[in-house]
C-alpha positions in Angstrom: 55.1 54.0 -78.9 55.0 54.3 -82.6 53.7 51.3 -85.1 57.5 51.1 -86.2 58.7 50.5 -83.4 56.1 48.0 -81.8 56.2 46.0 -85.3 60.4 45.6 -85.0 59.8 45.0 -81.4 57.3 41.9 -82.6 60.2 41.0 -85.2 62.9 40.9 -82.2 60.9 38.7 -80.3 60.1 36.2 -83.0 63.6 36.2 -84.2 65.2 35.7 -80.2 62.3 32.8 -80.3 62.9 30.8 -83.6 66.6 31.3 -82.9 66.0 30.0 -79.2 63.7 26.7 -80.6 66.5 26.0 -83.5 69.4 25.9 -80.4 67.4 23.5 -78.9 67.4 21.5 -82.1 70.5 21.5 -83.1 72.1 20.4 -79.7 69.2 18.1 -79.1 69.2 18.5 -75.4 67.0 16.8 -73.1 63.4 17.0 -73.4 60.3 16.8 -71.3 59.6 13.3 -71.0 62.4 10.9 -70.8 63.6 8.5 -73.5 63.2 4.9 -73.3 65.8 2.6 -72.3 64.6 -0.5 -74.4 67.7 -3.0 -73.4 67.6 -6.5 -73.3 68.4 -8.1 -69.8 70.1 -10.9 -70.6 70.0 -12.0 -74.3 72.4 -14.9 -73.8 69.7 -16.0 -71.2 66.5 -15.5 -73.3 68.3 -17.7 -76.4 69.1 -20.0 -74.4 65.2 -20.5 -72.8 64.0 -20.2 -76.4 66.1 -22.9 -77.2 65.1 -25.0 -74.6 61.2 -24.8 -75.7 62.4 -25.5 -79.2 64.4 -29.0 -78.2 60.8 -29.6 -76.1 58.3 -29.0 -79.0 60.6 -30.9 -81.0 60.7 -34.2 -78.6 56.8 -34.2 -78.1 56.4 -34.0 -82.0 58.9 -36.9 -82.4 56.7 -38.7 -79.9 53.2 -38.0 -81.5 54.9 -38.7 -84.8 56.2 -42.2 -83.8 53.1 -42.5 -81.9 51.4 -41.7 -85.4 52.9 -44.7 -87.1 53.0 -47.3 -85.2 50.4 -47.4 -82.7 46.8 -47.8 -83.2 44.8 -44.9 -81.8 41.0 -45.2 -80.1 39.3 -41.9 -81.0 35.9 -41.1 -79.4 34.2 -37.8 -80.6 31.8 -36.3 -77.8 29.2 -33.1 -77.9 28.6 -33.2 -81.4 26.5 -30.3 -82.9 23.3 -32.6 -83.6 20.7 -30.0 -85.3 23.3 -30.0 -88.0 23.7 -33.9 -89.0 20.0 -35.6 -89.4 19.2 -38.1 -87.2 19.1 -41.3 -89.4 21.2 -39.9 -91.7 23.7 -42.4 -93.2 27.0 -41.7 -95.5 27.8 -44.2 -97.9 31.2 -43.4 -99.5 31.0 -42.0 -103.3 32.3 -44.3 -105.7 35.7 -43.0 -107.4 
């Protein structure tokens, strides 16, 4: 074999290989690893739940909103952080 002909020989092959990878590009067939079928079950379904939650967030708000109002609320405060308030430490409100 002469140089010539092993350097068109390398030309052939690159050509029959760029031509082959450039098929496969254009007609975009199937590759290795499977696409991804990202569907929705049932959107009606899911709009419908989300919905749902939304009317329930919605009537426990109304109820801590009226409960807000008019009702008088008893708040105890337990496991305080005490190294960070003094122990005879006393607040008097600053005058406006």
């Amino acid at each position: 074999m002469t140089s010539d002909n092993r350097f068109s020989r390398r030309h052939l092959i690159l050509i029959v290989f760029v031509a082959a990878t450039t098929w496969k590009v254009w007609l975009g067939g199937p590759g290795i690893i499977p696409e991804a079928q990202a569907q929705i079950p049932d959107s009606g379904l899911q709009r419908k739940l989300i919905l749902d939650e939304v009317r329930k967030s919605n009537q426990l708000l109304e109820q801590l909103v009226q409960t807000l109002q008019n009702g008088t609320l008893k708040v105890r405060i337990e496991g305080t952080d005490k190294k960070s308030a003094p122990r005879n430490a006393t607040r008097e409100p600053s005058a406006p």
